[in-house]
N, C-alpha and C positions, 0 to 999 in steps of 0.2 A: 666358386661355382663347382654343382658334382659334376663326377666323369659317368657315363653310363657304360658301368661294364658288361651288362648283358647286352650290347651291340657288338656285330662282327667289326673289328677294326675296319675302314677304312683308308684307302692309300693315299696317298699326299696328294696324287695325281687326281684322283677320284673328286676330292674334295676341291681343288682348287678350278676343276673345271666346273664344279658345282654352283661357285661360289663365280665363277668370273662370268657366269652364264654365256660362253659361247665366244669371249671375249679374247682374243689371244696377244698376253702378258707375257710370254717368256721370254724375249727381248728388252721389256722396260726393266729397269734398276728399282729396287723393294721402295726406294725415298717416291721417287719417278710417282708407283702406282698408286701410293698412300698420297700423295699431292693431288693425284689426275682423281683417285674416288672423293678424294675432299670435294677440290671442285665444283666435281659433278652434282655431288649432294646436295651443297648448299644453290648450287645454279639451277636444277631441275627440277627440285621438289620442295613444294609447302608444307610437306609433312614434317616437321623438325623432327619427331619420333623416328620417322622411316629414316630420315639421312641418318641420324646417328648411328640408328644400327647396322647402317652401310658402313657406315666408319670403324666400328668396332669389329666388325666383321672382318673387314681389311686389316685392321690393326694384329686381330689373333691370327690371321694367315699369315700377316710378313712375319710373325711371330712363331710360326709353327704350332701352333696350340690346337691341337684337331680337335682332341675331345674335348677341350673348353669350346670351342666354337659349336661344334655340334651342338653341347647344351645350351646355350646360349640361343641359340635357332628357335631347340625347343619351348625355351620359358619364356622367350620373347613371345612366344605367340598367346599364352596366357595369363601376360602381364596385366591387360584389362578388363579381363572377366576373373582375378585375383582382384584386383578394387571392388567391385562388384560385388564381390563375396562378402567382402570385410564389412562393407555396408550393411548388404541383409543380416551378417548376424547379430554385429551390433544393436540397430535399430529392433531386431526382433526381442532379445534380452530386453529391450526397454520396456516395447509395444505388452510383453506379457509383464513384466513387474519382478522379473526377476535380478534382484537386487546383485546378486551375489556373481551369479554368472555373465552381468553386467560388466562389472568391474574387473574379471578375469579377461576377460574380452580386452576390455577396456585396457588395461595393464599392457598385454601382451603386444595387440597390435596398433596401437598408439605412442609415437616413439616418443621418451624423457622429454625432448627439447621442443616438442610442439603442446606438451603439459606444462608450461614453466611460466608461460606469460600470464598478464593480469585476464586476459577476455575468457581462458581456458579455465582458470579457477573459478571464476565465476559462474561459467557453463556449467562446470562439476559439483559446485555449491547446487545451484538448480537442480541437477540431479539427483541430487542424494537429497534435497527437502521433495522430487515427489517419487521416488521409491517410500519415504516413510510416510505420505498419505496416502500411496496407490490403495491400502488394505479400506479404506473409508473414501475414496473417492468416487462422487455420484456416476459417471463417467465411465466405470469398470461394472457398475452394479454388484460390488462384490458383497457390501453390506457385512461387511467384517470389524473388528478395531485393529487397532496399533498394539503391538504386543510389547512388549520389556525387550524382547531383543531389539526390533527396531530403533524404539527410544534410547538407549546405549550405543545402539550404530550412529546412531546421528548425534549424539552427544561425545563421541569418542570425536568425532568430525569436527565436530567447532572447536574441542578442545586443542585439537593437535592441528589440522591443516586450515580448519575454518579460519583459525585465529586470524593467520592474516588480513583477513577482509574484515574484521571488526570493526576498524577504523571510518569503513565506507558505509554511508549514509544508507546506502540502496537496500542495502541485506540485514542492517543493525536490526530491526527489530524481528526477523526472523531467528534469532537466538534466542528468544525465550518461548517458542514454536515447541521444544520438549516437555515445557511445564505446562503449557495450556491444556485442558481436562478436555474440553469442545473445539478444535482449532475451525470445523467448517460451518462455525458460528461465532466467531469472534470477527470483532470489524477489518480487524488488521489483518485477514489470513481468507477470508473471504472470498478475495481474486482468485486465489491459487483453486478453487474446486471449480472452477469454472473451463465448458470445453475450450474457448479460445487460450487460456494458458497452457494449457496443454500441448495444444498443436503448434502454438508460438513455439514452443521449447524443444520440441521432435524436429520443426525443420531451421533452426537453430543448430543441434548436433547434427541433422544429416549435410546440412553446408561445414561444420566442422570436419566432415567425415571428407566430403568431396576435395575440403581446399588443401587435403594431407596425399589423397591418392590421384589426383584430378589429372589430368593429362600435360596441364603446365608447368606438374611440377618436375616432371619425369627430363633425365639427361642436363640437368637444369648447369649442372660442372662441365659437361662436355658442349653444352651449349656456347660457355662464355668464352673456350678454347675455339671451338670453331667461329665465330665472331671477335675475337679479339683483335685479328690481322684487318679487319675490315676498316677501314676510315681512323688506324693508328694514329697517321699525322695529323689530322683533323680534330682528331681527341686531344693530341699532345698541345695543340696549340690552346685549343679549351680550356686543359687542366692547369696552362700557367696562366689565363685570365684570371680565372675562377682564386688561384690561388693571390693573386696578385689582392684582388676583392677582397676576401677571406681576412688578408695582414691587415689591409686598409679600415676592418670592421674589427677586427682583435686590438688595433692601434686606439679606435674610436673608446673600445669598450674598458680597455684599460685607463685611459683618459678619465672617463666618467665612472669607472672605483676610486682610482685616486681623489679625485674629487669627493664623494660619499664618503671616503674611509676619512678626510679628513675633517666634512661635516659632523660624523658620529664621535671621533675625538673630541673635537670642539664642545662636542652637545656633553660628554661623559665629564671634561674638566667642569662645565656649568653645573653638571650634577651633581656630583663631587662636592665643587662648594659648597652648594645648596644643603648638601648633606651633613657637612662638616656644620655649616650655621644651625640646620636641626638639631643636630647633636650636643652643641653647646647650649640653644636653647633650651633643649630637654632636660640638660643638667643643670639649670638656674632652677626651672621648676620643680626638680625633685630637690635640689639644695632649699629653696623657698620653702615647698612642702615641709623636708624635715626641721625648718627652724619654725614654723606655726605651731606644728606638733611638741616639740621645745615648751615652746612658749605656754600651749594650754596647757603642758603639766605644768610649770611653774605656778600658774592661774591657781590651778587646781588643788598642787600644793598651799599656794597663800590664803586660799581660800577657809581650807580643811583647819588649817591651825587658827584662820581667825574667828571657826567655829560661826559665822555669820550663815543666818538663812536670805538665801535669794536665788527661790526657787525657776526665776527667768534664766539666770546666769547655770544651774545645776543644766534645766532642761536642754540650755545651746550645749555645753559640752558634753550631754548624750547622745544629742543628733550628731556632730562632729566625730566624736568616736562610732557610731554607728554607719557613718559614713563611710569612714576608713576602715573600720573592720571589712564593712562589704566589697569594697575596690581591693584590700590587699586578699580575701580568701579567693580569689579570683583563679583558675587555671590559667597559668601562665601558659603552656603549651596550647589550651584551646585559643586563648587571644592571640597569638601566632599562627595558629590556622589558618585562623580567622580574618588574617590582616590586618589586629586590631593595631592602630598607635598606640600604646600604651603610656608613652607620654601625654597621652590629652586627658588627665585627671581632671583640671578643672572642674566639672561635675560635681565629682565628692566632695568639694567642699560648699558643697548646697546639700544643706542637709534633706534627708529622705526620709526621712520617720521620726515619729511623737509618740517617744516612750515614755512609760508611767515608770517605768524599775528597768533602769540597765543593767541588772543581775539577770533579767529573764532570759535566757538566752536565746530561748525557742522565737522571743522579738525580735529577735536582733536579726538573726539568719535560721529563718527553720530548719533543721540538720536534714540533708537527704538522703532518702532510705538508699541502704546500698543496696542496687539491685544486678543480681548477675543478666546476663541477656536475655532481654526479653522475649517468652515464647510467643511461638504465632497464634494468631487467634482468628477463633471460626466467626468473622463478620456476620457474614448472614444469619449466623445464630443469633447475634448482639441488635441488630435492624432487626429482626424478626421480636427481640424485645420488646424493643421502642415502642412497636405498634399495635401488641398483640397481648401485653403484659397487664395487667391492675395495680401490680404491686409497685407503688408509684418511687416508696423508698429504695426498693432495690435496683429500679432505674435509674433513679438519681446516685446510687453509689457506685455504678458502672460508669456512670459517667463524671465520677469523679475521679475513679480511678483511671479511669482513659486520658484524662487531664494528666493526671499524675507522670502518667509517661512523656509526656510534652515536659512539665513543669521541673521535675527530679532528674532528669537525664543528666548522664554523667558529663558527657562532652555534647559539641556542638553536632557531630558526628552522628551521635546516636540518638539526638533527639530528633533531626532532618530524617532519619531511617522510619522514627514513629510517625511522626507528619506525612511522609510519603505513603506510605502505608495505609495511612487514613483517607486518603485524598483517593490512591488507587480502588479503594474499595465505596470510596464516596458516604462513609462513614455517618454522617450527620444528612445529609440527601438534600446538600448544593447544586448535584445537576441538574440539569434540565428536565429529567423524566423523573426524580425523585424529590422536587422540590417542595409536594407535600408533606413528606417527612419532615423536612426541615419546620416548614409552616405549625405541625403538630406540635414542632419537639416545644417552639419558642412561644406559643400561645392559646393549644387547646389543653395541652398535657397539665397536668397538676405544676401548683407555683414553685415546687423545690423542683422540678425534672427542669421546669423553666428557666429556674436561675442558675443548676449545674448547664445548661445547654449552653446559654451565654459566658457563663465562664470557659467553658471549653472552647467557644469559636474564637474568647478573648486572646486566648492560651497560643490558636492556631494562625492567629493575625500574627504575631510576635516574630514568624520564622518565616523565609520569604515563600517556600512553598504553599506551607498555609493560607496565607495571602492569595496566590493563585489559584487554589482552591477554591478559597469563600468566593471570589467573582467571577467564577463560572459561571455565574445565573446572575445577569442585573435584580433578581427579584429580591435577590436576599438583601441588597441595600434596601430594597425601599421596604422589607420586612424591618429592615433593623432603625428604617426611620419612623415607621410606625410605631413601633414602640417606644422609642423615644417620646414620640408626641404623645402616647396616651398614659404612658406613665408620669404621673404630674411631681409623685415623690422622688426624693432621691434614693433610690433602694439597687440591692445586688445587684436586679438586672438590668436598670436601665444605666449605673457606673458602668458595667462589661459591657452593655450594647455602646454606649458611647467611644469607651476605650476601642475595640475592635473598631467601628467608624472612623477616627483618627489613626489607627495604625492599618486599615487598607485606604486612606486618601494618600499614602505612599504613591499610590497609581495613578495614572491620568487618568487611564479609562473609569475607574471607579469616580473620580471627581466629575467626572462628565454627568456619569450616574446619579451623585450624590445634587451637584445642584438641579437637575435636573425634577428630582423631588422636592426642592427649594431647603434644602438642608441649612443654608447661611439665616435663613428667618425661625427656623424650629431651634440652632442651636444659641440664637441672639436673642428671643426668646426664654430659653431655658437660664439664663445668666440674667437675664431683666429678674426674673424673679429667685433672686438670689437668698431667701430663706433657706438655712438648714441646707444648703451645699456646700457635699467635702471639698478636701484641698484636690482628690482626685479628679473630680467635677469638672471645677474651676483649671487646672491644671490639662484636661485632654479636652476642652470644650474649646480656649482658649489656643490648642497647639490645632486644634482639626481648622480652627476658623487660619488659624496663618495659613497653614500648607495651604487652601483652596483662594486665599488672597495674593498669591505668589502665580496663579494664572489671571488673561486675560476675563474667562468667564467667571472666576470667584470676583474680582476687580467688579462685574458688570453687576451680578448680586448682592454686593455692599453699596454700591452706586444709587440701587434698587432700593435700598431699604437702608440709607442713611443717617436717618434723623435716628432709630432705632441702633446703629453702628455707634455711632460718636456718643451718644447716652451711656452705651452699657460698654462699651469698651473704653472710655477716659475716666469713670470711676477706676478703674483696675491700674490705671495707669504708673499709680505708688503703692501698687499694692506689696503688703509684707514680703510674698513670698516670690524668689526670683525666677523661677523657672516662666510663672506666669504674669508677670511683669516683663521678658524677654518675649513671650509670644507676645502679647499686646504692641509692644514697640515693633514690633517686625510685621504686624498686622498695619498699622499706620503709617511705619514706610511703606508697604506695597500699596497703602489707599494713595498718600502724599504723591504718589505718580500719577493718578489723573486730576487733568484738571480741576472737572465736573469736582472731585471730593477736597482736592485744596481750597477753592472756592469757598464750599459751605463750613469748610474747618475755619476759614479769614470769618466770616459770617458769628461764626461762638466764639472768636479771639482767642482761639486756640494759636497761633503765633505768638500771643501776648502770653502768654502760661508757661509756654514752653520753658523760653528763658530763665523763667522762676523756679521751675521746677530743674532747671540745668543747675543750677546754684546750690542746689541744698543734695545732688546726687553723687552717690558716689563714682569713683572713677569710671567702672563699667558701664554704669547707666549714662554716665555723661556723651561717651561716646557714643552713642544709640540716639540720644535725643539732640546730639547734634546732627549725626546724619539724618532724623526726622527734619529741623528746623531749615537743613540747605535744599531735603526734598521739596519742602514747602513753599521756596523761595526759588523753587528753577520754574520756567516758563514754558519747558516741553509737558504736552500730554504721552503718558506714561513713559515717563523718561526712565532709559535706559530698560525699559521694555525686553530687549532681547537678550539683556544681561540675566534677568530675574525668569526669564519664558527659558532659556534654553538648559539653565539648572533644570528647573520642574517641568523638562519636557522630554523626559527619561523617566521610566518606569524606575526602580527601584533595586537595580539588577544586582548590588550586594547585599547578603544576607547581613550585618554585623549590629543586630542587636543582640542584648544580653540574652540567659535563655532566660526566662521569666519566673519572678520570685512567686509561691505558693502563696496566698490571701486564706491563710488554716482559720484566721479569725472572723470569715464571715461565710463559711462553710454551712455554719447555720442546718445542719443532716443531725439527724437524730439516729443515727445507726452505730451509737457504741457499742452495742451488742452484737454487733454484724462482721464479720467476718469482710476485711475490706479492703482495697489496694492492689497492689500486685496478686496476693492470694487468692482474692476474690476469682480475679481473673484466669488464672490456671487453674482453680477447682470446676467453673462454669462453663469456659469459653475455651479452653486447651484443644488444639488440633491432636488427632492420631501420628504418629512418628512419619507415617508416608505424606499425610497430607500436610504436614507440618515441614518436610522438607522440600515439597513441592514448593511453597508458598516462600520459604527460605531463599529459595533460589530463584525463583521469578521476581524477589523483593531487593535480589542480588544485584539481577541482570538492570532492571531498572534504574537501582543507585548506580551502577556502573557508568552506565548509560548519560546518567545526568553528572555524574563528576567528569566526564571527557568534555562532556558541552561546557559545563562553567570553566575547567580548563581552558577551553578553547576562548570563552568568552576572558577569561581575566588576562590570557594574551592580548588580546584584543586591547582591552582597557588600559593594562601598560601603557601600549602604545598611543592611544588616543589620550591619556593625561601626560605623557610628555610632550604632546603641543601646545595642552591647557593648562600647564603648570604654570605659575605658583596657583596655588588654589588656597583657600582656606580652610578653617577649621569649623566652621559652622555660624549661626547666625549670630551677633555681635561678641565673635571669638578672636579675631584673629585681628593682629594690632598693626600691622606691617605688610606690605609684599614684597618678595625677593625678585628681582627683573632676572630671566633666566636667560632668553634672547633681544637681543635690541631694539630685530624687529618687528618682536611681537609687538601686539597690539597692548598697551596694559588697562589690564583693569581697574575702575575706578575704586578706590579703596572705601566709598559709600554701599556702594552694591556688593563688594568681597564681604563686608561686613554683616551680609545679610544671606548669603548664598548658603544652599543646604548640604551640599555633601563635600568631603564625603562623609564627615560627623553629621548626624543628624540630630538636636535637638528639637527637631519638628516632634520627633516622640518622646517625650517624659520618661525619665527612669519610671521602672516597674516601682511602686509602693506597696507599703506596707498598713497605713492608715488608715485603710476604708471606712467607715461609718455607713453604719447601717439608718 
């Protein structure tokens, strides 16, 4: 506290009579007076402000302190018309927009530790997003922009102090608020121009302002000093209730850790096992694997020197090696991304492709172009193509090239970056206000723009974002079922419309959609007239009919249309190739759950078959068609119902399909002359270096965005599969279940046997065979 040395000193006497107002102390003892003003302060007045400063008062007199008391007189008396002040100038800096002189303010008389908590950053966060719209906000009428310094001030802010709030839901999408071109027309930013936000947010900081200078808060130390002698014993006695309580709940809560700590032990040794059993399991199969491998050379060798033609025996040991070249060029780090098991090979050895010459190598695995990162591209240029163009070939080589960036991506990583990308700008015009586009792209357009469109959607089903995209709009299903029904051939686009149909029935909602259209009679249909359909065809017609017979409403559409079910689905039954011989068997145990379809299966002596056809299969198929013949032979309608409904009653929420192999063979574009691919698209479509890092960084903040959620999400899923565990491997995969808790419930090793994830053979590897 100052001394004011331009005052004439005052005598001790002077001041003490000043101070005693009339009162005569020179008889009481200094303890005496400071006892009898305590007192008095607390006994006589409500003002807790006024006692104290009686106290303090007394305190610098027994203390001799004249000129501290003096001043103290003084600045007591404009202690709260100082609150007052700090207010107006604050709120005034705000009220005009100035940013700068804000935050000096703000700095200055704002102390550290009433800046530190979570309510105050977020206050400050608010702040500082509307200092950078005040220059544009309707509200001021200034009818200005946002300059480069603003945008840097607020990007220097999330960068460094924003950071912490990243995390919180409430503010995330206000960090991509610096890239936004129009923020008081974007939907997400919308509120903020509006005058109720505004004024929310001024008396917001003026209660910020009050609850730091307010009257309560003042003497708030000398308070707890002058209260503290009041009702001591009464406290004390309290403080050892309370504390007695306190032991009694720390006793409870240590109890039930020990408890926990030793349930999670317990659960880590069950895991452990479990793991160890994986572990040895995985190495029988790769041991297995390399002694097959063994053996076809052997083959191959005996073969060679017995100079024998037998052009069946050459073609399986093409596909066999074409198998395994494709599983082993595989990035091992992206399949750890990914969460793939990398133990569950099984697959490759079903062969994927019908080569004429395994020297070709472009068949085998088309090599992919090595591309450095991809630049950003002016969308609305590309849309503004689609619609506005003639040149029907060079729309279709943009959009093969757009494909390409799905299909070539080097990781899993950067091909979700293209996908996102596309979806954010609505690319192909899924949404709801652009859904003619779409409609144009897939059957007013010329037949090549037609059949790149559906390869591209094919491309974009594959990745799960993709997926989320296409069923934005229920219309595009039943675009995509239209076409199916009117193309009667098996051609490019009705393979990719089919294939994309079976890779978004991943969803519910989409299955909802898809019978809804009567999807199960168009694609039961399509297989009745089985001329001149690929293994493709047969193969994603086949896996779309299981996924939607693994619900209650697919069950009710085959029920529907039975006599047509049991016809075209029991020719396939022995069919050559297994992928689509597993759908069909997985399609008949979900019907074998209702009654109503076991009935009229006893009706065609399909019971009577069964057996026969158990007799002559191999080991695999044997167990599949016995768990058909026990489904046939139980007595509940849709037995085990919630074993089979609560697999496929979950969306799709891991992305772990491959990225998808390129079909260069039925590309069918005449543009060898054309300049095409990645190049195409950085001579045509290339952003300017600003708009191009604008788009950068808003494609940033997005992906950021969505990698914290799925993080958050596959914590989540941890947790929730170590109550579901043992699980299988997919539909008649997995031969055994390991019991992990006793009292879990176990599952029936018929229905493990048939359950989809978290391998999903519901979707067919990507092929290579297409036929035109």
């Amino acid at each position: 506290m100052m001394n004011n040395n331009n005052r004439k000193p005052q005598s001790s006497k002077d001041t003490r009579s000043k101070v005693n107002s009339g009162v005569n102390r020179k008889n009481e003892s200094p303890q005496k007076r400071v006892q009898s003003a305590a007192d008095k302060s607390v006994d006589s007045s409500g003002n807790l402000t006024e006692q104290l400063n009686i106290i303090v008062q007394d305190y610098l007199l027994r203390s001799n302190c004249i000129k501290t008391l003096e001043q103290f007189k003084i600045e007591s008396q404009f202690a709260t018309e100082q609150s007052n002040e700090t207010e107006h100038i604050i709120l005034g800096h705000f009220d005009r927009g100035e940013r700068d002189k804000f935050f000096e303010s703000w700095s200055r008389y704002i102390p550290i530790s009433q800046r530190q908590d979570h309510d105050s950053w977020k206050l400050e966060f608010y702040i500082q997003i509307y200092f950078f719209i005040y220059p544009i906000h309707p509200l001021f009428k200034r009818k200005g922009q946002i300059d480069k310094y603003s945008i840097n001030q607020l990007k220097t802010y999330l960068d460094t102090k924003g950071g912490d709030l990243s995390k919180t839901n409430e503010v995330l999408s206000f960090y991509a608020l610096p890239y936004v071109k129009n923020p008081q027309t974007h939907p997400s930013f919308q509120h903020l121009f509006t005058h109720e936000w505004v004024s929310d947010l001024r008396i917001k900081l003026k209660e910020f302002i009050q609850s730091i200078y307010g009257s309560d808060q003042h003497g708030s130390v000398l308070k707890r000093l002058v209260l503290s002698k009041e009702g001591s014993t009464n406290n004390q006695q309290q403080i050892d209730q309370k504390r007695v309580i306190e032991m009694k709940q720390l006793q409870q809560e240590n109890f039930e850790l020990k408890k926990k700590n030793n349930q999670q032990i317990q659960a880590l040794q069950e895991l452990n096992h479990l793991a160890q059993k994986n572990l040895t399991e995985a190495q029988k199969k790769w041991f297995s694997l390399t002694g097959e491998m063994l053996k076809m050379q052997k083959e191959m060798l005996k073969y060679i020197e017995s100079n024998k033609k037998i052009p069946e025996q050459v073609q399986q040991f093409k596909k066999k090696i074409t198998s395994y070249d494709k599983f082993f060029s595989q990035n091992l780090e992206d399949l750890v991304n990914k969460s793939e098991d990398i133990s569950l090979f099984n697959n490759i050895t079903q062969p994927d492709h019908d080569l004429s010459e395994i020297t070709n190598q472009q068949q085998i695995n088309p090599v992919q172009q090595s591309i450095e990162e991809y630049i950003p591209l002016n969308y609305g240029k590309i849309i503004q193509l689609f619609t506005k163009s003639q040149n029907s070939v060079l729309i279709a080589t943009v959009l093969q090239a757009l494909r390409w960036r799905i299909t070539r991506a080097r990781s899993a990583l950067e091909r979700r970056s293209v996908v996102v990308a596309y979806q954010t700008h609505d690319l192909i015009g899924t949404h709801q206000r652009n859904i003619i586009l779409a409609q144009h792209l897939m059957f007013k357009a010329a037949p090549v723009i037609q059949c790149q469109t559906l390869k591209l959607m094919n491309a974009l089903a594959s990745d799960y974002d993709g997926r989320t995209y296409l069923i934005s709009n229920s219309q595009l299903i039943k675009l995509l079922i239209e076409l199916i029904k009117k193309d009667q051939t098996d051609s490019i686009k009705r393979k990719n419309a089919i294939g994309t149909l079976q890779k978004l029935s991943l969803r519910k909602q989409s299955q909802i959609w898809m019978l809804d259209n009567d999807i199960i009679y168009v694609a039961l249909t399509i297989l009745q007239r089985k001329f001149n359909l690929s293994e493709y065809t047969y193969e994603y017609i086949t896996a779309l009919i299981m996924n939607l017979s693994l619900s209650s409403r697919g069950r009710d559409a085959l029920s529907m249309n039975k006599e047509l079910a049991f016809e075209v689905l029991f020719e396939l039954i022995e069919y050559p190739n297994d992928q689509i011989r597993t759908f069909t068997n997985g399609t008949f145990y979900s019907m074998f759950s209702r009654r109503e379809l076991r009935d009229y299966a006893y009706q065609l002596n399909i019971p009577q078959e069964l057996p026969k056809l158990l007799s002559i299969s191999e080991e695999r198929f044997k167990k599949q068609i016995q768990y058909m013949i026990e489904q046939l032979e139980s007595n509940e309608d849709d037995y085990e119902q919630s074993q089979l409904e609560e697999d496929n009653d979950v969306d799709d929420l891991e992305d772990d399909e491959e990225c998808p192999v390129d079909d260069e063979d039925e590309d069918d574009l005449d543009n060898n002359e054309m300049v095409v691919g990645e190049e195409l698209l950085k001579n045509e479509f290339a952003l300017d270096n600003e708009q191009a890092e604008q788009q950068r960084q808003l494609m940033e903040s997005i992906m950021q965005k969505e990698l914290q959620q799925r993080s958050i999400f596959q914590e989540q899923l941890r947790d929730s599969q170590l109550e579901k565990m043992p699980i299988g491997q997919g539909p008649f995969i997995a031969d055994s279940l390991a019991q992990i808790n006793p009292n879990q419930k176990q599952v029936q090793p018929q229905a493990q046997a048939f359950v989809s994830r978290p391998k999903i053979p519901r979707t067919p590897p990507i092929q290579q065979y297409y036929q035109n």
